[in-house]
C-alpha positions as CSV (number, residue, x, y, z in Angstrom):
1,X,174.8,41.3,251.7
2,X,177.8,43.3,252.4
3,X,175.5,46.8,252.6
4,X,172.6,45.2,254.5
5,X,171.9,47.4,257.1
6,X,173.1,46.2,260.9
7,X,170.2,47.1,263.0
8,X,166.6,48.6,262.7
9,X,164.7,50.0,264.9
10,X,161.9,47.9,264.1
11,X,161.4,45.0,262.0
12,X,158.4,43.4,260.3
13,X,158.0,39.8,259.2
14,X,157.1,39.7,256.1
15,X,157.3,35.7,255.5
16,X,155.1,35.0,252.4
17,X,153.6,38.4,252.5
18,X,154.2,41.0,249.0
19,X,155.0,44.7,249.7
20,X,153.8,47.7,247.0
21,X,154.1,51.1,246.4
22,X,150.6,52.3,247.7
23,X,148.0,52.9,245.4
24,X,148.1,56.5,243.9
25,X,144.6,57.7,242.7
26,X,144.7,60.7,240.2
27,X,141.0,61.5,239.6
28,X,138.5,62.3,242.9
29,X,136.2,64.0,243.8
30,X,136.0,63.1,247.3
31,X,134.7,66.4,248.8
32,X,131.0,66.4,248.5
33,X,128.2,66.4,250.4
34,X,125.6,63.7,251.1
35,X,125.1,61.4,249.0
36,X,123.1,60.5,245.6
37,X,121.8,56.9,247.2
38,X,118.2,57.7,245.3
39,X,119.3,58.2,241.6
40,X,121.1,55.1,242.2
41,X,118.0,53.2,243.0
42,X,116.1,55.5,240.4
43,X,118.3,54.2,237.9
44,X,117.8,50.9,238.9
45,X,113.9,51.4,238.7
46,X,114.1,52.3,234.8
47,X,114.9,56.2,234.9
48,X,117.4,57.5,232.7
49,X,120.5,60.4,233.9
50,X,117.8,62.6,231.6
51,X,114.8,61.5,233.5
52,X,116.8,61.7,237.1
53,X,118.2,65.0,236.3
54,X,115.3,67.0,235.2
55,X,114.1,66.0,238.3
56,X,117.3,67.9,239.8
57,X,119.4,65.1,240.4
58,X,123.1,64.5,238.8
59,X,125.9,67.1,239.5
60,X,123.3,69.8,240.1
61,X,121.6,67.9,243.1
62,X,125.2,67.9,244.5
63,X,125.9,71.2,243.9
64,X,122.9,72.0,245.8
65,X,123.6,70.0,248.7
66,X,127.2,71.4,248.6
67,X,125.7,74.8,248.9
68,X,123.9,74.7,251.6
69,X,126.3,72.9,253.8
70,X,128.9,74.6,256.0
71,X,132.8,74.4,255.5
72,X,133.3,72.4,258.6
73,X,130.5,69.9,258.1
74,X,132.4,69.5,254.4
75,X,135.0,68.9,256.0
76,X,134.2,66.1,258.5
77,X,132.3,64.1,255.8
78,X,135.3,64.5,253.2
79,X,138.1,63.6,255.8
80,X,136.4,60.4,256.7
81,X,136.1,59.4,253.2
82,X,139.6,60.0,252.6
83,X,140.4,58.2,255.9
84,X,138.5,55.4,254.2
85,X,140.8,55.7,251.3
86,X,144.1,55.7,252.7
87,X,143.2,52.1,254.8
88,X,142.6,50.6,251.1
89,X,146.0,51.4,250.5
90,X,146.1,55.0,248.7
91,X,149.2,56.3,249.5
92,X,148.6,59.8,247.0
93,X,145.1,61.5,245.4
94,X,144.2,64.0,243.5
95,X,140.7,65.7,245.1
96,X,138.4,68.2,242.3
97,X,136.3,70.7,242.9
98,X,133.4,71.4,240.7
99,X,130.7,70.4,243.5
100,X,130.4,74.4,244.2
101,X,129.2,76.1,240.7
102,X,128.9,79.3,242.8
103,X,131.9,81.5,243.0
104,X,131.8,81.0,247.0
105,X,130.7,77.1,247.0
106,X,134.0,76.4,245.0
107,X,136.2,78.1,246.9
108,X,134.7,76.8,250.1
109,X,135.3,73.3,248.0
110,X,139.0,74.3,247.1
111,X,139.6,75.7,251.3
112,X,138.2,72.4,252.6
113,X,140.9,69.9,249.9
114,X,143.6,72.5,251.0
115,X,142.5,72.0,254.9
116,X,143.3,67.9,254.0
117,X,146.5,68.5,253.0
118,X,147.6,70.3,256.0
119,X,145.9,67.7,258.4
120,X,146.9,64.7,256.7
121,X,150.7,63.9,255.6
122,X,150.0,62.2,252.3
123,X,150.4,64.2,248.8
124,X,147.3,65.7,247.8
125,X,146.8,67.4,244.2
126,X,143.7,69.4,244.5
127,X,142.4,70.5,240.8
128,X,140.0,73.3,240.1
129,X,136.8,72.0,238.1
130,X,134.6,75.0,238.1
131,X,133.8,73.8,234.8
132,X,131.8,70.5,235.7
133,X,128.2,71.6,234.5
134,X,126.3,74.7,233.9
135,X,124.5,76.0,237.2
136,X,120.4,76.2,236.3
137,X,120.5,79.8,236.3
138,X,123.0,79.9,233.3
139,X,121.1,77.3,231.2
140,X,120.5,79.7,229.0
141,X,123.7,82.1,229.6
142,X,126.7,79.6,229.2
143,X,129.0,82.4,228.0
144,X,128.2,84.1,231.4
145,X,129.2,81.0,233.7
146,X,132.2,80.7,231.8
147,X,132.7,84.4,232.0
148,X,132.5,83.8,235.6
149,X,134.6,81.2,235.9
150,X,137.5,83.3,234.0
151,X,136.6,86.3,235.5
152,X,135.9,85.7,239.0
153,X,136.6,82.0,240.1
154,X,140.2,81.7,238.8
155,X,141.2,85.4,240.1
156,X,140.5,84.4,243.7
157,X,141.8,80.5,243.8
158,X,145.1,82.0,242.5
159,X,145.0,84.8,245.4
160,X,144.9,82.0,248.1
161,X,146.9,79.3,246.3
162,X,144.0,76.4,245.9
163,X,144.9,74.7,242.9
164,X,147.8,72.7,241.1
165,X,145.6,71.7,238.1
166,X,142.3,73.0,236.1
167,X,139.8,70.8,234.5
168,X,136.4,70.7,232.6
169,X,134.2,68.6,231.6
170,X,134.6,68.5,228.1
171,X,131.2,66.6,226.8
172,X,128.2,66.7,224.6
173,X,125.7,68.6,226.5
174,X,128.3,70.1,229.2
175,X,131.2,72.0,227.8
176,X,132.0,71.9,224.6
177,X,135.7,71.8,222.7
178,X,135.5,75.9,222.1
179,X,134.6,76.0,225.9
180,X,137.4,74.1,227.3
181,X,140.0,75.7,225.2
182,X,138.4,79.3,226.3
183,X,139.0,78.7,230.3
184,X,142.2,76.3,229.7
185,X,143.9,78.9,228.0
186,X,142.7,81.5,230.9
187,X,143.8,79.1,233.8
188,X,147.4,78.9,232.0
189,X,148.0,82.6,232.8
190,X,147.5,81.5,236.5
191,X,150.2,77.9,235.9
192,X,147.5,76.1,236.1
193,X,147.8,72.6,234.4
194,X,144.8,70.8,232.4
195,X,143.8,67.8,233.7
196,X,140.3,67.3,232.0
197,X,137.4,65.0,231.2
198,X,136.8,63.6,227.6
199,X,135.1,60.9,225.4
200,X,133.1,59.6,228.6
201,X,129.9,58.8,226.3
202,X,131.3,61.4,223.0
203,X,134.7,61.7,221.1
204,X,134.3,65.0,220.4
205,X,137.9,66.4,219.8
206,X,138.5,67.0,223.6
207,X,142.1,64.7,223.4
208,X,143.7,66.4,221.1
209,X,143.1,70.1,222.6
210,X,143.9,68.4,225.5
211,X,147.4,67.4,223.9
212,X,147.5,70.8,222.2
213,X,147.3,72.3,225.7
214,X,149.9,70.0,227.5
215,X,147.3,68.3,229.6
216,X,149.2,66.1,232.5
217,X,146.0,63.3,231.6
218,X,143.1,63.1,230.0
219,X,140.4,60.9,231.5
220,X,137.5,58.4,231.3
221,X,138.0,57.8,227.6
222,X,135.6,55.4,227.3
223,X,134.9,56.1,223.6
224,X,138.0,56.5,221.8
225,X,139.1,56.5,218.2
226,X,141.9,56.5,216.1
227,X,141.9,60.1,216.0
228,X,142.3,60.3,219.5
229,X,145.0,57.3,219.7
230,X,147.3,59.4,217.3
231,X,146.9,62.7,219.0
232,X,148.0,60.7,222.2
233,X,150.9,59.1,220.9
234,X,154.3,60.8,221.2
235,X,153.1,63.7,223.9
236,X,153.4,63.4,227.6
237,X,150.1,63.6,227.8
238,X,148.7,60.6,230.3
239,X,145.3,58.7,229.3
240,X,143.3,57.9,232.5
241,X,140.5,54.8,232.7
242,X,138.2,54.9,235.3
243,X,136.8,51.3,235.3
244,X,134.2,51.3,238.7
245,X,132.5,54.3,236.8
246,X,131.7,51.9,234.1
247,X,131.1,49.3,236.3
248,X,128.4,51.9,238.4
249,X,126.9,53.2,235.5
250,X,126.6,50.0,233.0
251,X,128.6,52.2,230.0
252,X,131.4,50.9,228.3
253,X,134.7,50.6,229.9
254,X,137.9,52.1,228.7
255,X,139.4,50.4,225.5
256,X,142.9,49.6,227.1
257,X,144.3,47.0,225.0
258,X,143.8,48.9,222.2
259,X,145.5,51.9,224.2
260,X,148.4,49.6,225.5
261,X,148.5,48.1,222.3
262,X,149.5,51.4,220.6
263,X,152.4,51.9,222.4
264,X,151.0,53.8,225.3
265,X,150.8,54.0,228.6
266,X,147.4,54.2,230.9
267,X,146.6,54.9,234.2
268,X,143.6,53.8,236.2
269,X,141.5,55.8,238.9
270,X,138.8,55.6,240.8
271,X,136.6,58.7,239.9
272,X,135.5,58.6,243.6
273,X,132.7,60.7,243.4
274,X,128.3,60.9,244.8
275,X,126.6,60.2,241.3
276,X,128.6,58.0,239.1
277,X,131.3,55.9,241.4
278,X,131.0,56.0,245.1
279,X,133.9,54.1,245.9
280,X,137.3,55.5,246.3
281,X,138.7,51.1,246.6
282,X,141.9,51.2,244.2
283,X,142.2,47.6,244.7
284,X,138.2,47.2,242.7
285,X,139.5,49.0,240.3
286,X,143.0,47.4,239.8
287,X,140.7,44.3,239.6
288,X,138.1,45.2,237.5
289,X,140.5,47.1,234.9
290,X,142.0,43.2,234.7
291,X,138.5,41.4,234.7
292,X,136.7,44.1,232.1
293,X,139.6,45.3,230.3
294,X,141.7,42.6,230.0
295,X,145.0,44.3,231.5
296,X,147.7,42.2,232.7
297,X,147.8,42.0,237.1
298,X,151.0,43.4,236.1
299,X,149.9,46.4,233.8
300,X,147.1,47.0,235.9
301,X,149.6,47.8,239.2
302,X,151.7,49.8,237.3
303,X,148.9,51.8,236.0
304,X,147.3,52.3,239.7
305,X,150.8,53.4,240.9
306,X,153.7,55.0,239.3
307,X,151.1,55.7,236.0
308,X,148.8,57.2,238.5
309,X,151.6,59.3,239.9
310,X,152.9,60.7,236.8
311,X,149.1,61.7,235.9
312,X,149.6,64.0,239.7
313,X,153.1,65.0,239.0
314,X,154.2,63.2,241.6
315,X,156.4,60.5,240.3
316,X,159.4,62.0,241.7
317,X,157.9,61.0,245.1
318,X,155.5,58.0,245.0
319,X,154.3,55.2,242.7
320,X,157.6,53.2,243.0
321,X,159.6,52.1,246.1
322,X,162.3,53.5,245.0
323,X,165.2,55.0,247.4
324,X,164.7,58.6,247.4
325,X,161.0,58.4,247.3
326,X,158.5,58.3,250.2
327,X,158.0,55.1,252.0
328,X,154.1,55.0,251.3
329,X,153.5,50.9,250.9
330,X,151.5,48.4,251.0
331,X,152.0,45.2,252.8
332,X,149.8,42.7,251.9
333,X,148.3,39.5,253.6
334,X,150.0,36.1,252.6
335,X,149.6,35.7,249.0
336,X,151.0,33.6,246.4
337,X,151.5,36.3,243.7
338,X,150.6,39.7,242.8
339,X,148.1,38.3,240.6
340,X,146.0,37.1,243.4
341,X,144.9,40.6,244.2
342,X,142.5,40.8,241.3
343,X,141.9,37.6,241.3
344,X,140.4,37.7,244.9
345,X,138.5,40.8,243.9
346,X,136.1,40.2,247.0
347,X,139.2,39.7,250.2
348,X,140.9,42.4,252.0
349,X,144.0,41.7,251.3
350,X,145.9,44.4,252.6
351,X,147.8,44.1,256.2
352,X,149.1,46.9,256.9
353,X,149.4,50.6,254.8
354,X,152.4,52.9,255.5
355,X,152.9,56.6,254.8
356,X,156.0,58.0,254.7
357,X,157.4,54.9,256.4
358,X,155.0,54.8,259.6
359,X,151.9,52.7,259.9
360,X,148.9,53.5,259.6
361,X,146.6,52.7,262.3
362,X,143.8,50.3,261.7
């Protein structure tokens, strides 16, 4: 105890209490506007994504919405979400666009993550997802969206500096392998890195271009083959589960023993988002990745923190307490072990958060 510090200027008891690096959650898309509370009961009275979005639900319903609401409104409802977040213990997220699908909506999107960042003082990746679904007026013109997105979208984020990362949603029915590859490769001319969606309900080749590419993460992978394993294995390429999405949506959740099992490494996330998981609670997910996909308490923390990190490039400054790094932590309630965090799924069992070593008001 030679190098224990003398004196402190304040000191917390800590007596049967565990202390974590905060959660750090590498997939959002907490700007948005409203909410999608009537597919969810639609769903629930027999209609199918088809059914709900031909009647202009899913991501086009959002977009809508987004539209026609002002910057400032955005940003209200998207700073009490993320409020929200941070008391559940997320000490780091990554926020998407992709709500906008109008040249104006998305930036409006990309000004209001950017606004966060300067108002609130944890690390915030924003990622520019112009490339989420094809607006109705392209249905039939998907070379021209895309077009639009090169051409126009990309130009002008780069001009105000409003993105780290590009993604796309890289699906059966949405964009296609050919599509990704044609506005990942344009975004690269900007430094943009991918950080894109595959094999959510198709393995369609979308992990290996994202490998080819030097994506950060790929995520969702809820279908995944052994294709897909081997194109994973020896890049630095992160896979990403997103377990409350299969828990929302009744679709299969991420294979991650078989991941794991490979010899690689997996991060979770919450997918925080209107249509398919909104919740932005880290500490479901680390729960439900143990109770649905049979990770260890243990590989489940270290995928929701230093895993989830990496998948921001931020692992130089959170996901571990670690000198050097920012003090964003957890304290917890009296606990007997780490374990009983997902094992108590249902308790709040967080006392206090901290970010960058001051405490976070309740």
């Amino acid at each position: 105890m030679a190098n224990a510090p003398k004196s402190a200027d304040t000191i917390i008891d800590c007596t049967g209490k565990m202390i974590l690096p905060s959660w750090c959650d590498s997939h959002t898309h907490i700007v948005y506007a409203g909410n999608r509370e009537q597919e969810f009961v639609d769903r629930i009275n027999g209609l199918t994504y088809e059914e709900i979005a031909k009647k202009g639900g899913g991501i086009l319903n959002s977009a809508k919405k987004l539209q026609e609401t002002s910057e400032a409104a955005l940003y209200l409802q998207s700073a009490k979400r993320l409020e929200e977040v941070i008391q559940m213990g997320t000490g780091a997220v990554e926020i998407k666009s992709g709500y906008g699908l109008t040249v104006a909506a998305e930036l409006k999107m990309l000004r209001v993550i950017k606004k966060l960042k300067e108002n609130y003082n944890l690390p915030i990746k924003t990622t520019f997802l112009g490339a989420h679904a094809f607006p109705e007026e392209f249905k039939s013109n998907k070379e021209g969206y895309i077009t639009l997105i090169i051409k126009e979208m990309l130009p002008k984020l780069n001009t105000e500096n409003l993105a780290d990362f590009v993604d796309a949603f890289c699906e059966t029915g949405y964009f296609s392998v050919e599509d990704t590859e044609t506005i990942l490769t344009a975004a690269k001319s900007y430094g943009l890195v991918p950080k894109i969606h595959v094999n959510q309900f198709t393995a369609i080749g979308g992990v290996a271009l994202g490998v080819k590419h030097k994506a950060l993460s790929v995520d969702h992978l809820e279908v995944v083959n052994d294709t897909d394993i081997a194109a994973l294995q020896g890049s630095d390429t992160m896979p990403v589960a997103l377990p409350s999405c299969s828990y929302f949506l009744s679709i299969p959740y991420t294979p991650a023993r078989k991941i794991i099992d490979a010899g690689l490494p997996l991060a979770l996330a919450t997918d925080y988002n209107p249509g398919s998981t909104p919740s932005g609670n880290m500490n479901f997910v680390v729960a439900t990745a143990c109770v649905k996909m049979k990770m260890t308490p243990e590989e489940a923390i270290n995928a929701a923190t230093i895993n989830g990190a990496y998948a921001m490039n931020l692992a130089q400054e959170v996901g571990s307490i670690t000198v050097g790094k920012k003090a964003n932590l957890i304290l917890t309630k009296e606990i007997p072990s780490y374990g009983f965090i997902p094992y108590s799924f249902g308790s709040n069992l967080i006392d206090t958060v901290f970010i960058n070593g001051k405490k976070v008001a309740n």
